[in-house]
C-alpha positions as CSV (number, residue, x, y, z in Angstrom):
1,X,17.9,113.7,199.7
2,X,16.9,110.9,198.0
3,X,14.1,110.5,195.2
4,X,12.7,108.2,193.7
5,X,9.6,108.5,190.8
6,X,6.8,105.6,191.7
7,X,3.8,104.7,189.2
8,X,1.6,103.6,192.5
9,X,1.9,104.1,196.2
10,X,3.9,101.6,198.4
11,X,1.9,99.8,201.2
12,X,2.9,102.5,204.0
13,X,1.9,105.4,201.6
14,X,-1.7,103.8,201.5
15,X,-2.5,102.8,205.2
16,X,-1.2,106.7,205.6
17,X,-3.7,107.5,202.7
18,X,-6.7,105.6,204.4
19,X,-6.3,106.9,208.0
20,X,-9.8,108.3,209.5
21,X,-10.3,112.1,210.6
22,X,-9.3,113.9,207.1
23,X,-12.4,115.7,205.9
24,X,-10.7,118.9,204.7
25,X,-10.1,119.5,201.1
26,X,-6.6,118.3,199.6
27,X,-4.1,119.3,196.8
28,X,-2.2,116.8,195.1
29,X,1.1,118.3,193.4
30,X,1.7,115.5,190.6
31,X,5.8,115.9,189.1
32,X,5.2,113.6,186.2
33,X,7.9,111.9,184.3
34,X,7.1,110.1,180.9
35,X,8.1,107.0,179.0
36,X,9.8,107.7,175.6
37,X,7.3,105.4,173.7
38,X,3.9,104.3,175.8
39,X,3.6,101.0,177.6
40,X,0.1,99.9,178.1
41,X,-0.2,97.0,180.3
42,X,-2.6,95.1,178.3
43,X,0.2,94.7,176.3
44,X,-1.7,97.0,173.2
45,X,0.1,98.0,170.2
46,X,0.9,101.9,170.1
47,X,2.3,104.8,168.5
48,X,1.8,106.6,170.8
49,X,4.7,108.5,173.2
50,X,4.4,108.3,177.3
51,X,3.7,112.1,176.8
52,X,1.0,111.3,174.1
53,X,-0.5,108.5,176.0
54,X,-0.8,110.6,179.4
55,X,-2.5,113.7,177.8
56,X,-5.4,111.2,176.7
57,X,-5.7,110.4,180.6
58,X,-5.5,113.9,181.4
59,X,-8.5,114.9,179.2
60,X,-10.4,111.9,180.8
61,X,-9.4,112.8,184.1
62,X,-11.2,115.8,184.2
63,X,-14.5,114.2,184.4
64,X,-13.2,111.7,186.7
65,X,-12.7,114.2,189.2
66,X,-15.8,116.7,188.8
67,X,-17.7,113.4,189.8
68,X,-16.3,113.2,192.7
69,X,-16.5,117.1,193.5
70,X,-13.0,118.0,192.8
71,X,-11.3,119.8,190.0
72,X,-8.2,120.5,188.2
73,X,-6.3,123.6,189.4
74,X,-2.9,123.5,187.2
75,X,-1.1,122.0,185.0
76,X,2.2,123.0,183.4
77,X,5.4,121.5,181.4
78,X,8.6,122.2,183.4
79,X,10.9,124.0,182.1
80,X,14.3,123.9,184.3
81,X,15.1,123.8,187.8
82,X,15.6,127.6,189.7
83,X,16.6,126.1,192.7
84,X,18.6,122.7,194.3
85,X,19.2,119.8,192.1
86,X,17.8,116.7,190.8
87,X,19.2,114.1,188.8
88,X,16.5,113.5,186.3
89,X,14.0,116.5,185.8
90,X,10.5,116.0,186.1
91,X,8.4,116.7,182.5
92,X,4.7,118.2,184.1
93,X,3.8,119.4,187.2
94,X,-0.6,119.2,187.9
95,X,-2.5,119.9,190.6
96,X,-5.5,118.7,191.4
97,X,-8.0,119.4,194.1
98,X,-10.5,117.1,196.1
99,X,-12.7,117.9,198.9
100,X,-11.1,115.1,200.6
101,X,-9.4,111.7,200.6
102,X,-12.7,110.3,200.5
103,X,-12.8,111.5,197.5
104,X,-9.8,110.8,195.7
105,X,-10.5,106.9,197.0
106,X,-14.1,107.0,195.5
107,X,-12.9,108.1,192.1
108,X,-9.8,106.0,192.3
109,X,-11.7,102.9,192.8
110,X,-14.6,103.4,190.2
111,X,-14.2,101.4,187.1
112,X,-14.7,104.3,184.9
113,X,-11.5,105.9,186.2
114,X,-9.7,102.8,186.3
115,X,-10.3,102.2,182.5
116,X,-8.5,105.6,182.1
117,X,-5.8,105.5,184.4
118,X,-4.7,102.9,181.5
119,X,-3.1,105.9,179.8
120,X,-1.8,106.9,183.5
121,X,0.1,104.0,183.4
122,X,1.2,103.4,180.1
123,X,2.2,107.1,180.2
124,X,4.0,107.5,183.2
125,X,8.2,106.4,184.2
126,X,6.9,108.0,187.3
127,X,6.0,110.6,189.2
128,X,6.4,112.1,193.3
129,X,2.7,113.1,194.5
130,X,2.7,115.2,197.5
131,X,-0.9,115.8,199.1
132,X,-0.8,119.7,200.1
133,X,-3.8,121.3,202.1
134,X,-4.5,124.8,202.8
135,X,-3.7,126.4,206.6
136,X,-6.3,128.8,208.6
């Protein structure tokens, strides 16, 4: 199995993203991987580690997604792998609820969030992020 950490979603992922008829709530399971030092892509001078860096979007986000009607549900460092392998470990694992893609779009696309997601970026080497929903 082959994988690969991504910053943003390739062109497939999206048109997969935008299709119609999916009104239920969603889960995204976020495996984060950091920078060593943060790289902001206005170029900015910084102290600041990936780590560092993604913990000021993380605090932001927060708001970001109660606009929206969502909500953070959990967020952890990772400690080791229990089972399979992986080349490269992932640092955090977050999970974050929306009541739909709708609404991960609306709060992707608002300025407000896209100011943050500055520190998502500068922060980030990569990350896998799986959308999960619940079953009946």
């Amino acid at each position: 199995m082959k994988v690969e950490n991504k910053v943003m979603p390739n062109e497939k992922q999206m048109e997969e993203f935008l299709e119609e008829g999916h009104d239920e709530p969603i889960f995204m399971v976020n495996l984060l991987k950091f920078k060593e030092k943060a790289e902001y892509p206005d170029k900015r001078e910084t102290n600041l580690t990936g780590r560092e860096a993604y913990a000021i979007y993380g605090k932001e986000v927060i708001g970001h997604l109660e606009k929206v009607g969502g909500k953070p549900i959990f967020g952890s460092e990772v400690t080791r792998l229990m089972l399979g392998e992986v080349e490269d470990l992932w640092d955090q694992v977050a999970i974050a609820m929306y009541p739909n893609r709708k609404a991960m779009l609306k709060m992707i696309s608002d300025p407000d969030y896209i100011e943050s997601a500055q520190h998502r970026v500068a922060g980030l080497a990569g990350q896998l992020n799986i959308e999960t929903k619940l079953r009946d």
